[in-house]
MIDREN-751064 format. One record per atom (N, C-alpha, C, O): residue number from 1; residue in one letter; atom name; x, y, z negated. Coordinates in pm, whole numbers, plus 32768, in hexadecimal, padded with zeros to 4 digits. Example, Ala and Ser with C-alpha at 12.3 -4.5 7.8 and 13.67 -1.06 7.14 Angstrom:
% MIDREN-751064
+------+------+------+------+------+------+
! resi ! resn ! name !    X !    Y !    Z !
+------+------+------+------+------+------+
!    1 !    A !    N ! 8527 ! 7DC7 ! 7CF4 !
!    1 !    A !   CA ! 84CE ! 7E3E ! 7CF4 !
!    1 !    A !    C ! 8528 ! 7EB6 ! 7CF4 !
!    1 !    A !    O ! 8590 ! 7EB4 ! 7CB2 !
!    2 !    S !    N ! 8505 ! 7F1F ! 7D3C !
!    2 !    S !   CA ! 8557 ! 7F96 ! 7D36 !
!    2 !    S !    C ! 850A ! 8003 ! 7CED !
!    2 !    S !    O ! 853D ! 8072 ! 7CDC !
+------+------+------+------+------+------+
***
This chain:
% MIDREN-751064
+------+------+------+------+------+------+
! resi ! resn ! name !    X !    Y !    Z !
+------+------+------+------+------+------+
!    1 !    X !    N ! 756A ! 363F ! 84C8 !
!    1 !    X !   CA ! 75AC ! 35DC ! 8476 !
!    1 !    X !    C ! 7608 ! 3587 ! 84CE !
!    1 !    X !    O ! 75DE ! 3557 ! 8538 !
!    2 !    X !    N ! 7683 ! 3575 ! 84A3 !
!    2 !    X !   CA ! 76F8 ! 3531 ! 84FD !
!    2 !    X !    C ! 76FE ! 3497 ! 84C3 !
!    2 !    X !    O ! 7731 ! 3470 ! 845A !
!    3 !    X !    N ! 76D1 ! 3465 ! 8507 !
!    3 !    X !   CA ! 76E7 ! 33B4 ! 8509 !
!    3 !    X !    C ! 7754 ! 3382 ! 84F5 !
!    3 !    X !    O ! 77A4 ! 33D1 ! 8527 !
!    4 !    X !    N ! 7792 ! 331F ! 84C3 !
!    4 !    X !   CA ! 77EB ! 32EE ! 84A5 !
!    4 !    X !    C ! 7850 ! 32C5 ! 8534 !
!    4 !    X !    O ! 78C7 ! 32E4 ! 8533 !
!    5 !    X !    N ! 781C ! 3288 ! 8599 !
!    5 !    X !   CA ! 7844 ! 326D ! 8628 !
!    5 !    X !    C ! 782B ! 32BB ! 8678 !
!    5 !    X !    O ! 7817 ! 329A ! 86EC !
!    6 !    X !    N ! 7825 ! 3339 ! 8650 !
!    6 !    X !   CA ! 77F8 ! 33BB ! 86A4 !
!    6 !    X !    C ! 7891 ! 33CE ! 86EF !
!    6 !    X !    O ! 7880 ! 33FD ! 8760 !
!    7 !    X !    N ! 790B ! 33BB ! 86D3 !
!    7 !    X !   CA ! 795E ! 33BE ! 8723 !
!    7 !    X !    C ! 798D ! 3368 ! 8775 !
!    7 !    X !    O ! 79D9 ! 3389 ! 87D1 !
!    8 !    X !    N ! 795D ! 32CE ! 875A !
!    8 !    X !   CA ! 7986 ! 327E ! 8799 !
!    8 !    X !    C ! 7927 ! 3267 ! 882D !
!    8 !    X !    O ! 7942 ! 320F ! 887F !
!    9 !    X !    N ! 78A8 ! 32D5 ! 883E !
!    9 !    X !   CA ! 7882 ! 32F2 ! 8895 !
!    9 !    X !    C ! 78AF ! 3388 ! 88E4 !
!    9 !    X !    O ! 788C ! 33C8 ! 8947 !
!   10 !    X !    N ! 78EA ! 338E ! 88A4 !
!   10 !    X !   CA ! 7945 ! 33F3 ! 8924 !
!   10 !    X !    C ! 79E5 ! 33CC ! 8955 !
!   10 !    X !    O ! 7A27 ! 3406 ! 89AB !
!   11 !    X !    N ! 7A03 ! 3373 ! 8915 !
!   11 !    X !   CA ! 7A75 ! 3318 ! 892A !
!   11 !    X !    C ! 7A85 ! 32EF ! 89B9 !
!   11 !    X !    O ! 7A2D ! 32A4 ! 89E6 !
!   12 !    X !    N ! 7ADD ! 3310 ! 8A00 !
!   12 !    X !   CA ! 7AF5 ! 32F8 ! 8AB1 !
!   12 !    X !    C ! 7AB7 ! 3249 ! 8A93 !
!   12 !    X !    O ! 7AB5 ! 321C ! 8A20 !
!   13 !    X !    N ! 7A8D ! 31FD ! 8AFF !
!   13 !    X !   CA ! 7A95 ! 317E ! 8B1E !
!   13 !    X !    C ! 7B0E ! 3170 ! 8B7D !
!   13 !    X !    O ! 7B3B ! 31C8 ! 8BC6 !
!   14 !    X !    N ! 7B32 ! 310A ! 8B70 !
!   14 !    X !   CA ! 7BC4 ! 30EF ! 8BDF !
!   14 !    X !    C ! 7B75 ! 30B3 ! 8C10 !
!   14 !    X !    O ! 7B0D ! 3076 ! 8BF7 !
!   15 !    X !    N ! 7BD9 ! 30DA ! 8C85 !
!   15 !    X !   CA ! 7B8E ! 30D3 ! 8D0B !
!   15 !    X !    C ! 7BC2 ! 3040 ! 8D3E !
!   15 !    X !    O ! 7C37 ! 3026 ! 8D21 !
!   16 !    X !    N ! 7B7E ! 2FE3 ! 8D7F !
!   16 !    X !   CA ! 7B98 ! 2F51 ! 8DB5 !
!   16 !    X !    C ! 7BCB ! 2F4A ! 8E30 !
!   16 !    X !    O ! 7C22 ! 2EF4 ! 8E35 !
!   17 !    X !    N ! 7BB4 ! 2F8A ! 8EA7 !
!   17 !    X !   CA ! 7BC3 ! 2FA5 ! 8EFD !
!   17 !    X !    C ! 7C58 ! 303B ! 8F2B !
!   17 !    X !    O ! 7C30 ! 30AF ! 8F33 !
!   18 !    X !    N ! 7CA9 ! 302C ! 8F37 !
!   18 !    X !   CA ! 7CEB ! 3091 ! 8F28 !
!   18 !    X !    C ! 7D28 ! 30B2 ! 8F9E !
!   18 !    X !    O ! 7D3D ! 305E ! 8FF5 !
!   19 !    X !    N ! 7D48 ! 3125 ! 8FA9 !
!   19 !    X !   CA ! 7DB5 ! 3166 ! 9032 !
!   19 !    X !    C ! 7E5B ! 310C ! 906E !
!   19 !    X !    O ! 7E9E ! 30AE ! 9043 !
!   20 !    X !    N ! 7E62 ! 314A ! 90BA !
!   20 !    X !   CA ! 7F10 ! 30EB ! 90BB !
!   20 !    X !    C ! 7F56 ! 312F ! 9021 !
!   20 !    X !    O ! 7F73 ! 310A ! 8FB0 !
!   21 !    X !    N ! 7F5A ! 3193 ! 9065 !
!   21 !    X !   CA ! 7F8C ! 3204 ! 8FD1 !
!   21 !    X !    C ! 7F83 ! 31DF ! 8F46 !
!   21 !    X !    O ! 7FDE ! 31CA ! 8EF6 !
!   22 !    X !    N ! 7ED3 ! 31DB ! 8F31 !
!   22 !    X !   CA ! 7ED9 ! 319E ! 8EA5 !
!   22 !    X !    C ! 7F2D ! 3136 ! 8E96 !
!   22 !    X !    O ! 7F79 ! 3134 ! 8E36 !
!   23 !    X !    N ! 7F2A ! 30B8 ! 8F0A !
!   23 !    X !   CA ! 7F29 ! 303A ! 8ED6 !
!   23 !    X !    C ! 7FBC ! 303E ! 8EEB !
!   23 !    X !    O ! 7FDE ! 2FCB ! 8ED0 !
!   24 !    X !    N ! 802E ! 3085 ! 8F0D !
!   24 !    X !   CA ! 8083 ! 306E ! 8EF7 !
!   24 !    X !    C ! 80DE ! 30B1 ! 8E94 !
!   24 !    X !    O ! 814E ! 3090 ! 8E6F !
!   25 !    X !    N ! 8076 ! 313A ! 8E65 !
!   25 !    X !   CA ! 80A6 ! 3170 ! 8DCB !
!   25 !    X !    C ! 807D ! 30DF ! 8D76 !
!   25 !    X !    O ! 80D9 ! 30A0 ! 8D43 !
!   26 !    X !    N ! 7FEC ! 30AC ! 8D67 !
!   26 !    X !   CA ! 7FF5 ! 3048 ! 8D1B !
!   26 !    X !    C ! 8046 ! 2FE6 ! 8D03 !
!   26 !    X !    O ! 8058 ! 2FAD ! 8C97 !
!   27 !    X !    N ! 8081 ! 2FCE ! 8D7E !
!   27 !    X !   CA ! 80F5 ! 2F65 ! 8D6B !
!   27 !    X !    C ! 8166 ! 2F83 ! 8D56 !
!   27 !    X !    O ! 81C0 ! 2F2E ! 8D50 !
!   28 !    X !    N ! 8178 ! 2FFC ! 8D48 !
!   28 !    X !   CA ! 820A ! 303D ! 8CFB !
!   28 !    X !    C ! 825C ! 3068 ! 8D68 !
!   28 !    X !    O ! 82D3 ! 3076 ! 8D49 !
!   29 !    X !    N ! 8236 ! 3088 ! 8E01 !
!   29 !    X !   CA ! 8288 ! 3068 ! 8E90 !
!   29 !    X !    C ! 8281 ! 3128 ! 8E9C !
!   29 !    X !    O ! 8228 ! 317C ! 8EB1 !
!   30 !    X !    N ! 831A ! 312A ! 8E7F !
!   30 !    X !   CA ! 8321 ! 31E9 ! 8E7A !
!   30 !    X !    C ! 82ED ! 31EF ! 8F1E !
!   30 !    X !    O ! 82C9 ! 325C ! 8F4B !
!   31 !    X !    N ! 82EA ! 3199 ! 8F5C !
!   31 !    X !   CA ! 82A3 ! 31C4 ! 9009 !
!   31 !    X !    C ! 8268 ! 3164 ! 902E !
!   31 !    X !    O ! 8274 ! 30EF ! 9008 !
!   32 !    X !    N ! 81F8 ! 31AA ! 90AB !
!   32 !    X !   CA ! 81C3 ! 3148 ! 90FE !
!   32 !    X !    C ! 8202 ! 30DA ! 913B !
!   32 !    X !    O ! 81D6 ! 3069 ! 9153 !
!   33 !    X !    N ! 8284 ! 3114 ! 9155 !
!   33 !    X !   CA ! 82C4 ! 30E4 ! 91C3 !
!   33 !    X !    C ! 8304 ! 3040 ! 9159 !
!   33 !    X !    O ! 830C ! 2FCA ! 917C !
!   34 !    X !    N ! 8320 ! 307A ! 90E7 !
!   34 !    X !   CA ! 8343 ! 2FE5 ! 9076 !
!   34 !    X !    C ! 8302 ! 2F9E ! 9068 !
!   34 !    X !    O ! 8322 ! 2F2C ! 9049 !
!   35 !    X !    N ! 825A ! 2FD6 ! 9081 !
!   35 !    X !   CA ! 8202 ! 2F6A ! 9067 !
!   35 !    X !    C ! 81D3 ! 2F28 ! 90D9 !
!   35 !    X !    O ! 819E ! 2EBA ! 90D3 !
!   36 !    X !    N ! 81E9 ! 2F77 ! 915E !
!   36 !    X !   CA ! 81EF ! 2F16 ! 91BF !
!   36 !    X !    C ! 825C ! 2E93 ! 91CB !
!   36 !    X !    O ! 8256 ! 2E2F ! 9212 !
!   37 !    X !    N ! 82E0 ! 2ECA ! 9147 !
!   37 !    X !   CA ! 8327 ! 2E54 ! 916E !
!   37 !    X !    C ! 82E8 ! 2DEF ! 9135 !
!   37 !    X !    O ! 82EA ! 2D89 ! 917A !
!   38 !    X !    N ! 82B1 ! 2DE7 ! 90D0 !
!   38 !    X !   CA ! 827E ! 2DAD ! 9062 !
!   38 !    X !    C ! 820E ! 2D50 ! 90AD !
!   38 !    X !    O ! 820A ! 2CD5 ! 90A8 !
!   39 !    X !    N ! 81B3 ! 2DA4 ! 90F2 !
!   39 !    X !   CA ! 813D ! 2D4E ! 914E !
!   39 !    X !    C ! 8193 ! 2CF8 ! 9197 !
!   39 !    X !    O ! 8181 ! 2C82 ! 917D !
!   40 !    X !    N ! 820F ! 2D19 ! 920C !
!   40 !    X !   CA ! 824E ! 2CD3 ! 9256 !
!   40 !    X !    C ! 8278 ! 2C46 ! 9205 !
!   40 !    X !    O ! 8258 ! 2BDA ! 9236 !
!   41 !    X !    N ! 82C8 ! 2C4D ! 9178 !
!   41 !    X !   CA ! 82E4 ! 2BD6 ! 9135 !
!   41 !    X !    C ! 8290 ! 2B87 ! 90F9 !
!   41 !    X !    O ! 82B2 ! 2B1B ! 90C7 !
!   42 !    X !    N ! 8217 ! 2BB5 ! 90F7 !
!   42 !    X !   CA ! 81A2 ! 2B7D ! 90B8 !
!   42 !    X !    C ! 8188 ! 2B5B ! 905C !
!   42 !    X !    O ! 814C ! 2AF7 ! 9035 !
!   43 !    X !    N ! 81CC ! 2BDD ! 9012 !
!   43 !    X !   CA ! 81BB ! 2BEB ! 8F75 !
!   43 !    X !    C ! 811F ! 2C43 ! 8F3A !
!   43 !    X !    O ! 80E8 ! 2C4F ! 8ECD !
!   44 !    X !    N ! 8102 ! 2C77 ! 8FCC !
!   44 !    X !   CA ! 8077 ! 2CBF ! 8F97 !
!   44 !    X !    C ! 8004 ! 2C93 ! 900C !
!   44 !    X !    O ! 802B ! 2C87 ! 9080 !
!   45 !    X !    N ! 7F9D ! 2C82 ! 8FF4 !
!   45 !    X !   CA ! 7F3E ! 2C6E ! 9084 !
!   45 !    X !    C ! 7F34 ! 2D03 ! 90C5 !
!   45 !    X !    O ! 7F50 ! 2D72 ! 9098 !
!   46 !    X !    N ! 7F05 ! 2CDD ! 9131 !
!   46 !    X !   CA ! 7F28 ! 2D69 ! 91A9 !
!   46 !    X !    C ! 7E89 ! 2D9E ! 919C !
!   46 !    X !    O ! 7E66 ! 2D4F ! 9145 !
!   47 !    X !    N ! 7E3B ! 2DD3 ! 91AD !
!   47 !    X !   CA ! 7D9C ! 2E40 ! 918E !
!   47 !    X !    C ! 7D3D ! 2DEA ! 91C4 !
!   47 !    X !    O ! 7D4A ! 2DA4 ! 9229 !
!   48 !    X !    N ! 7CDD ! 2DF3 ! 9179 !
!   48 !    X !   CA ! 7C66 ! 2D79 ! 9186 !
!   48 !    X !    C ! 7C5E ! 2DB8 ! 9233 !
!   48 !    X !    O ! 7C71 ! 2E1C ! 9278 !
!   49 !    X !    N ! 7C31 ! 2D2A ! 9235 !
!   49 !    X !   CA ! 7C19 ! 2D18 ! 92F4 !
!   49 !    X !    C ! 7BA5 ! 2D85 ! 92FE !
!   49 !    X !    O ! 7B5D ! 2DAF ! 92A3 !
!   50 !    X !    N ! 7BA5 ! 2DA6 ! 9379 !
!   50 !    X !   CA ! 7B72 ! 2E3F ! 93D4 !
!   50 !    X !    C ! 7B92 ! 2ED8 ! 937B !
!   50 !    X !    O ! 7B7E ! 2F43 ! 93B6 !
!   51 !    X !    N ! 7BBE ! 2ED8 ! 92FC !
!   51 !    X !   CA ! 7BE9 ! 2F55 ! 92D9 !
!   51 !    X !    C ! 7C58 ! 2F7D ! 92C7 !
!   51 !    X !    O ! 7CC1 ! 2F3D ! 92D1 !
!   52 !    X !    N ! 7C47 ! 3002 ! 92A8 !
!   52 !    X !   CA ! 7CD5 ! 3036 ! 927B !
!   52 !    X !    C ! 7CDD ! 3041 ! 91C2 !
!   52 !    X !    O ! 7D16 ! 309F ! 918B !
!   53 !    X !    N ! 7CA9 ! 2FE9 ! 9186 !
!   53 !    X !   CA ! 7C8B ! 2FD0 ! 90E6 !
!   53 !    X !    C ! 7D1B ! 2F47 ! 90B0 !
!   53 !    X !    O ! 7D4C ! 2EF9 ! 9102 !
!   54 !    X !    N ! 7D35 ! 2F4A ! 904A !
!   54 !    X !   CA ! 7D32 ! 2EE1 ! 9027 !
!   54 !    X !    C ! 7D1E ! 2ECA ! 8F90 !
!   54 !    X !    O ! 7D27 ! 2F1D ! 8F35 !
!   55 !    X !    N ! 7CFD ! 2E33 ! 8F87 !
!   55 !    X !   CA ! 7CD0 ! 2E0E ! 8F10 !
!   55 !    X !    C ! 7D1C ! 2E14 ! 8E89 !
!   55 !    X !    O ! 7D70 ! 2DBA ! 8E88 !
!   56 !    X !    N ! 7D1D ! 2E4A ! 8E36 !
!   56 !    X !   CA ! 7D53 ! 2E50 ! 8DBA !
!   56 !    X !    C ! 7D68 ! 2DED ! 8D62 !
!   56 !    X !    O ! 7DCE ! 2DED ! 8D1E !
!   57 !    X !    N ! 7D01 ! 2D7F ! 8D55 !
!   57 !    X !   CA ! 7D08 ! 2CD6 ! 8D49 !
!   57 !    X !    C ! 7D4A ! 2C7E ! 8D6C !
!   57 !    X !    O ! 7D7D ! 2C22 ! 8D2A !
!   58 !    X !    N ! 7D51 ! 2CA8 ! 8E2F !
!   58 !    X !   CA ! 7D91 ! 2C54 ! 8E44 !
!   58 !    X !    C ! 7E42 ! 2C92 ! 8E65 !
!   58 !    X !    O ! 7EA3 ! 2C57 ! 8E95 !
!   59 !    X !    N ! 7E38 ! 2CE8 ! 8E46 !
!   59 !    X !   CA ! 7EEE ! 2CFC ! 8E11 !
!   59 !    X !    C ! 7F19 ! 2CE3 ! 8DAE !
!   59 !    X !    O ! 7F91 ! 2CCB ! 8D9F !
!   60 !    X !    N ! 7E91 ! 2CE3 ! 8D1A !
!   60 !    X !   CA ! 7ED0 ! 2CCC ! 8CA0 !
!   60 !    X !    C ! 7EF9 ! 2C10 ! 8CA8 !
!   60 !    X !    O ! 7F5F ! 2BE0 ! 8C75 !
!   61 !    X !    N ! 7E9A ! 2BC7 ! 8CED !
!   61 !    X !   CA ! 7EBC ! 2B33 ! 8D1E !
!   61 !    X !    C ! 7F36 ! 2B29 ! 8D32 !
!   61 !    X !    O ! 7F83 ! 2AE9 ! 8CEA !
!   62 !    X !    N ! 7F5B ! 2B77 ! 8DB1 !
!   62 !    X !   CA ! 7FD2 ! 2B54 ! 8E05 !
!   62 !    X !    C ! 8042 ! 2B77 ! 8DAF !
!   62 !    X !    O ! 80A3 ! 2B2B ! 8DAB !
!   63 !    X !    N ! 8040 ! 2BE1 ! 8D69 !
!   63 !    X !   CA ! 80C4 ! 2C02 ! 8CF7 !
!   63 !    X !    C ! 80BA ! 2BB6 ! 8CAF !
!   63 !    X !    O ! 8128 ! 2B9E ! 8C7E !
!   64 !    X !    N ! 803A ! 2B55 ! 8C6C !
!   64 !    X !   CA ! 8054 ! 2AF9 ! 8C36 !
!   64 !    X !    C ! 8093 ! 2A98 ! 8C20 !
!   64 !    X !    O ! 80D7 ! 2A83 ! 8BBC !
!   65 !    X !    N ! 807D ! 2A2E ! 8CA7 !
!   65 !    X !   CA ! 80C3 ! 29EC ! 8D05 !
!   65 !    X !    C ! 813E ! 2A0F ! 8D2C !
!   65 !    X !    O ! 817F ! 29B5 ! 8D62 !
!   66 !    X !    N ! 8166 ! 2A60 ! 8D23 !
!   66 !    X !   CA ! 81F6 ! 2A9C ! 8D6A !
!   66 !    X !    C ! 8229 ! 2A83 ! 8CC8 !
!   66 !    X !    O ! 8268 ! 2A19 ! 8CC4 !
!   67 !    X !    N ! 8223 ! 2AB6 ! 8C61 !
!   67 !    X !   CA ! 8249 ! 2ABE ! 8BF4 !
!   67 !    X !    C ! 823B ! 2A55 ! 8BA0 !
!   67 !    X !    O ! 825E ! 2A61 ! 8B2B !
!   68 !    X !    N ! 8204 ! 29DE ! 8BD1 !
!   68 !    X !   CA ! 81DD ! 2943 ! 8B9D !
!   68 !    X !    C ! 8181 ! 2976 ! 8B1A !
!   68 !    X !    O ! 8187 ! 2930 ! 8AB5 !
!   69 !    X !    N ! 8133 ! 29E4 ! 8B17 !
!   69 !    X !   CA ! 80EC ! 29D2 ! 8ABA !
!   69 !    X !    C ! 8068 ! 2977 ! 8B02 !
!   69 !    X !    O ! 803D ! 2981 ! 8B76 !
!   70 !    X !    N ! 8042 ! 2930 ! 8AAB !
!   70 !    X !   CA ! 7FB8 ! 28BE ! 8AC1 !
!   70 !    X !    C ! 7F41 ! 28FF ! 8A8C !
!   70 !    X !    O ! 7F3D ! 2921 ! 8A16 !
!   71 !    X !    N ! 7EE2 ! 2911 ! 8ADB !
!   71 !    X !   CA ! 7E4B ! 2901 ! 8AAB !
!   71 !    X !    C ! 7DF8 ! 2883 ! 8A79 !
!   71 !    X !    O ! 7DAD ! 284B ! 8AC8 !
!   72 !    X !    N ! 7E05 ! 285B ! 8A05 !
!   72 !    X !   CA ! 7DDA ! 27F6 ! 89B3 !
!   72 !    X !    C ! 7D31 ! 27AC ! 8A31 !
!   72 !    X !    O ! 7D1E ! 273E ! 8A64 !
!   73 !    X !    N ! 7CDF ! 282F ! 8A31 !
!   73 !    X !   CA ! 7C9A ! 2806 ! 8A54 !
!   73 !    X !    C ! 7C81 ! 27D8 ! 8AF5 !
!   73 !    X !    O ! 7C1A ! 27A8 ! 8B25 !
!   74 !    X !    N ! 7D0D ! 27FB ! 8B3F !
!   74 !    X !   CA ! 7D13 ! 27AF ! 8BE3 !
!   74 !    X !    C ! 7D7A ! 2729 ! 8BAD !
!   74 !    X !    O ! 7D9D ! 26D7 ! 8C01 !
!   75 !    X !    N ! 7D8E ! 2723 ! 8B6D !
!   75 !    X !   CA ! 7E02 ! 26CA ! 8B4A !
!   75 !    X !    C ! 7DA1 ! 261A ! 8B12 !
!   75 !    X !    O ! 7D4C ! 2615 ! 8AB9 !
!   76 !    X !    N ! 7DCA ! 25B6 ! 8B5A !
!   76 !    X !   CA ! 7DAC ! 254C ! 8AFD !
!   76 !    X !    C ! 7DB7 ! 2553 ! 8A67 !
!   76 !    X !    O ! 7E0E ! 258C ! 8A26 !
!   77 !    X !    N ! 7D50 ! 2512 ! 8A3E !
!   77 !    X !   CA ! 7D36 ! 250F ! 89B8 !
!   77 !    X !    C ! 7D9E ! 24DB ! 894F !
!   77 !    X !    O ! 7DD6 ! 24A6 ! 89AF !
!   78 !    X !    N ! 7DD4 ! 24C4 ! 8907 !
!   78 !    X !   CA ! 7E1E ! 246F ! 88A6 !
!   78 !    X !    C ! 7DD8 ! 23DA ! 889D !
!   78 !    X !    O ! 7E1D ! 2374 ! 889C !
!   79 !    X !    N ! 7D69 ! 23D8 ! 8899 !
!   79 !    X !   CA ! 7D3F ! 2336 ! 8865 !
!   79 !    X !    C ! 7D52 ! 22EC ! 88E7 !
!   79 !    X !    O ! 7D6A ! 2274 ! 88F8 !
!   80 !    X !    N ! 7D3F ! 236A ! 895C !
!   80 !    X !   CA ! 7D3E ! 232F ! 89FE !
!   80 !    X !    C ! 7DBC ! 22E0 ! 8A34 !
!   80 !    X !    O ! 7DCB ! 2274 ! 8A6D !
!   81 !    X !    N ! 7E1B ! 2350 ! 8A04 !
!   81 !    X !   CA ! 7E98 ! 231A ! 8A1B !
!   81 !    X !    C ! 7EC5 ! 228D ! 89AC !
!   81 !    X !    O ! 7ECC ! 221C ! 89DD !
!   82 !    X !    N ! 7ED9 ! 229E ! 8943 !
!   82 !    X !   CA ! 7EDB ! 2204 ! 88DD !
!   82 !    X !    C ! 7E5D ! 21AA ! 8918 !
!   82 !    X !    O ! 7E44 ! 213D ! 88E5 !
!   83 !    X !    N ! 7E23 ! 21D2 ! 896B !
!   83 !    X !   CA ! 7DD8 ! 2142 ! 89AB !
!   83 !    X !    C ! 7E1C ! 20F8 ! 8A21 !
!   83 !    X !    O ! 7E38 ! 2082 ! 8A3A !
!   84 !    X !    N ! 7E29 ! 2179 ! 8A65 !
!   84 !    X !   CA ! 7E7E ! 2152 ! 8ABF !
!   84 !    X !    C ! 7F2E ! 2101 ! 8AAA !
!   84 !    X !    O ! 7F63 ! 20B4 ! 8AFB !
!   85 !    X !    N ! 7F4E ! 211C ! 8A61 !
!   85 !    X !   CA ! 7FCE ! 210D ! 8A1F !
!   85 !    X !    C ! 7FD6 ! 2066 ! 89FE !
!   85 !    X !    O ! 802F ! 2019 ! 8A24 !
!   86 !    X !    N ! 7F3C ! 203D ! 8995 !
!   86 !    X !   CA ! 7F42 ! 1FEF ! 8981 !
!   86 !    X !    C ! 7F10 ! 1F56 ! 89F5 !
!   86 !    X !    O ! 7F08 ! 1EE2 ! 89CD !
!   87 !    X !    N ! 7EF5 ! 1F87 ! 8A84 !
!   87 !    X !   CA ! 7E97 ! 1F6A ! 8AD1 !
!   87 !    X !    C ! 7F31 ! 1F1E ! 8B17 !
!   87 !    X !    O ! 7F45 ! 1EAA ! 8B3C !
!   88 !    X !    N ! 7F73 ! 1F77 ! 8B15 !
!   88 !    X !   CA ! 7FE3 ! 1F5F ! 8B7C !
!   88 !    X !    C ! 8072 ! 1F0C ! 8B1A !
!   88 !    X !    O ! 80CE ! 1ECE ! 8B4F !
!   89 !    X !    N ! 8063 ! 1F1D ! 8AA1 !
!   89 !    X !   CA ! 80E2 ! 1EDD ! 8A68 !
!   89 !    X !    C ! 809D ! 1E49 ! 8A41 !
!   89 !    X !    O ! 80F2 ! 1E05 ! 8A08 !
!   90 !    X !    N ! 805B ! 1E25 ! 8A47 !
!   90 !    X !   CA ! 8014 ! 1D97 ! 8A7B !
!   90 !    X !    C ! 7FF8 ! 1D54 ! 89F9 !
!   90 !    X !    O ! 7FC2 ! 1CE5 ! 89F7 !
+------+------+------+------+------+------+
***
């Protein structure tokens, strides 16, 4: 009998940790050599310290940041900021 999520257990997991390779197909860089430019400008972080991996998180961050998209949840709050706002206009 075939389970309803019977495929979503054979479904690849993406992988967190990735190659130079992957991580610079992920970032759209037709070469290594682009995505070394990319590490050089510090648009991507360079492979978690002592490996040859890097993090998939923390590139989706850094394109974030590069792209001014905001993570609500690293970001001051709304009520934080109108406190502040009101703290300082006296």
């Amino acid at each position: 009998m075939k389970h309803a999520n019977d495929n979503d257990r054979n479904a690849p997991v993406p992988r967190r940790g990735m190659t130079k390779d992957e991580a610079a197909d992920y970032c759209g860089c037709a070469t290594t050599a682009a995505f070394d430019v990319w590490i050089r400008k510090g648009i991507v972080p360079g492979a978690i310290p002592g490996t040859n991996r890097w993090d998939r998180k923390a590139i989706d961050m850094a394109l974030d940041r590069a792209s001014n998209i905001e993570d609500r949840d690293s970001t001051v709050s709304l009520l934080a900021e109108w406190k502040a706002s009101k703290a300082f206009s006296g």
